[in-house]
C-alpha positions in Angstrom: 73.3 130.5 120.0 76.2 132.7 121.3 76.0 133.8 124.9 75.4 137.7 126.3 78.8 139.0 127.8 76.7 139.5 131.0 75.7 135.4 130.6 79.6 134.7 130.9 80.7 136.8 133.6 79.9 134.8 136.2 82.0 132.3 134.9 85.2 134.5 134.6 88.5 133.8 137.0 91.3 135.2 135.1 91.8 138.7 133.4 94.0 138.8 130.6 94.8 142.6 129.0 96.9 143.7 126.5 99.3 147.1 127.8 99.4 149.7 124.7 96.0 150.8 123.5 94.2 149.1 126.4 96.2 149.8 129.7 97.2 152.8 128.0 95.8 155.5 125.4 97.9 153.8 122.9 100.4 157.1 122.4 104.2 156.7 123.6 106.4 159.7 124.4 109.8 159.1 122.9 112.9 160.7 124.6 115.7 161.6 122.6 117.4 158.4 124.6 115.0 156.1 122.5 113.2 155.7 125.7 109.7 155.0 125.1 107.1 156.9 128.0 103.7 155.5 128.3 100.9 156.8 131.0 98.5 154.2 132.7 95.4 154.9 134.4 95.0 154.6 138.2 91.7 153.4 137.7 92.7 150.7 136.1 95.3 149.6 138.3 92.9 150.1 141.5 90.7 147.4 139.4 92.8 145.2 139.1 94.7 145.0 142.2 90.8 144.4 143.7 90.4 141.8 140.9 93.7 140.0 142.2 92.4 140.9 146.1 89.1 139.1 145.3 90.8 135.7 144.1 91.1 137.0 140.1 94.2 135.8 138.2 95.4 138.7 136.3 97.7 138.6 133.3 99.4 140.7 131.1 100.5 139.9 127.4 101.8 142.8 125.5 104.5 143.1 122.2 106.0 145.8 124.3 109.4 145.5 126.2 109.5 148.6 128.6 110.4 147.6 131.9 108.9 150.7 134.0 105.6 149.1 132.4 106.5 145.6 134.4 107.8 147.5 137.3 104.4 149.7 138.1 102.2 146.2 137.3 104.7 143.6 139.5 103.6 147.1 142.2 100.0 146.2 141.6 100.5 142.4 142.2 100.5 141.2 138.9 103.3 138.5 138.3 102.4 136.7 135.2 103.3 139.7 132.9 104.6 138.4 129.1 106.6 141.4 127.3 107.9 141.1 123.6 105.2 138.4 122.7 104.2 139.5 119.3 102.7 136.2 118.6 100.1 136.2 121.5 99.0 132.5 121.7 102.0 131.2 122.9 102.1 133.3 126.0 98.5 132.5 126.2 98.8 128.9 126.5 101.5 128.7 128.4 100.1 130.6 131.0 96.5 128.9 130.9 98.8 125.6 131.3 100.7 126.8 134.0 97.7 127.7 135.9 95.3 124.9 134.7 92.8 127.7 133.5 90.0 127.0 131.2 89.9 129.2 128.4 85.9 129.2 128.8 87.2 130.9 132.2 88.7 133.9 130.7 88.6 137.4 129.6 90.7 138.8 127.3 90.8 142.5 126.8 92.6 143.7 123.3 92.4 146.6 120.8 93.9 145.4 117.7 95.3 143.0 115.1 97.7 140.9 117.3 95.1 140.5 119.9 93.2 138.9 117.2 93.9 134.9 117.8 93.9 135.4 121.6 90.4 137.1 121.6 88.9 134.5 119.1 90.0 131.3 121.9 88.7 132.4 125.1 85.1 133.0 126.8 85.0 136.4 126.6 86.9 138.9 124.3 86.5 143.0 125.3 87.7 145.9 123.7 87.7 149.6 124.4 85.4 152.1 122.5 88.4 153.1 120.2 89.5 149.7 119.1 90.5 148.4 115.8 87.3 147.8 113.7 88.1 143.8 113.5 88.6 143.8 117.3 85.3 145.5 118.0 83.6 142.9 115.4 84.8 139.9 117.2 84.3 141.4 120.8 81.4 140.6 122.9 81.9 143.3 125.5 82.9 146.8 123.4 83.6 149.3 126.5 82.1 153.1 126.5 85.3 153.9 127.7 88.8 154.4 125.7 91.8 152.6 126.3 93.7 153.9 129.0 90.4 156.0 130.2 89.4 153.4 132.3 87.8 150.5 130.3 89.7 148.2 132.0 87.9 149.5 135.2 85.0 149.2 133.4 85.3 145.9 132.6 86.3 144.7 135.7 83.7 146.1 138.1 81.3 144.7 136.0 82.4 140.9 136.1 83.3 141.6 140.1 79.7 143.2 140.6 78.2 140.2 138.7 79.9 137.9 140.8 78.9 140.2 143.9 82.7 140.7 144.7 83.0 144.5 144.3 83.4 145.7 147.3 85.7 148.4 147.7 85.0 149.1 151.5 83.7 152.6 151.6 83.3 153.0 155.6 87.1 152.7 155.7 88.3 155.7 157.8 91.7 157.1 156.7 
């Protein structure tokens, strides 16, 4: 019998999310440059720099190639970023070999076709609410929030609660 998502969270170490459609509402702005514009979600990135404060690996593997996305990420204190990887698996075990992770260790947030191989070989594959129909079919965790609306937030302080490791210190006097 498969497990709950909430049976493998306590197991989870490493974060693994996908940029466009997950980090961000999935839209890009395009200046007449050709520069492509994307908008992330402080939310998010306040999740998962506590993620990476609490011990968390946390890994990006995106087809994209825009730099100010690996510039505001590398701000959060995420080094393992993989831009251009249209074929996702490769990336993927690379990095689990690099690190010695388990995949059983893992979650993989994605939202659509490419993510598909990388979701179906770790513990727990996630998705936002407005995910690709196939992605939401194969995901154990479907998030009530949209990508780049915080479901990466969502997803996060749920596995850090489970693991009694949220603990964003509210007494903290400015």
């Amino acid at each position: 019998m498969e497990k709950s998502y909430k049976e493998l969270m306590p197991q989870i170490t490493t974060f693994i999310f996908d940029v466009d459609g997950v980090l961000t509402n999935g839209k890009v702005t395009v200046f007449p440059d050709g520069q492509l514009v994307r908008t992330m979600n402080v939310k998010d990135g306040f999740a998962m720099k506590t993620a990476i404060d609490n011990g968390f690996r946390v890994c990006i593997i995106t087809g994209g190639t825009n730099e100010a996305v690996k510039l505001r990420l590398h701000g959060l204190g995420i080094t393992d970023i993989y831009l251009g990887s249209h074929n996702k698996i490769d990336p993927l075990n690379e990095y689990l070999g690099s690190y010695n992770i388990s995949p059983e260790n893992v979650l993989y947030m994605g939202d659509d076709i490419p993510d598909f191989h990388v979701m179906k070989s770790i513990a727990l594959p996630a998705c936002p609410k407005d995910a690709a129909p196939e992605i939401q079919e194969i995901s154990l965790y479907v998030s009530q929030k949209k990508g780049g609306q915080g479901c990466v937030r969502d997803v996060i302080e749920q596995v850090l609660k489970v693991q009694d490791k949220w603990n964003p210190n509210l007494d903290a006097r400015v």
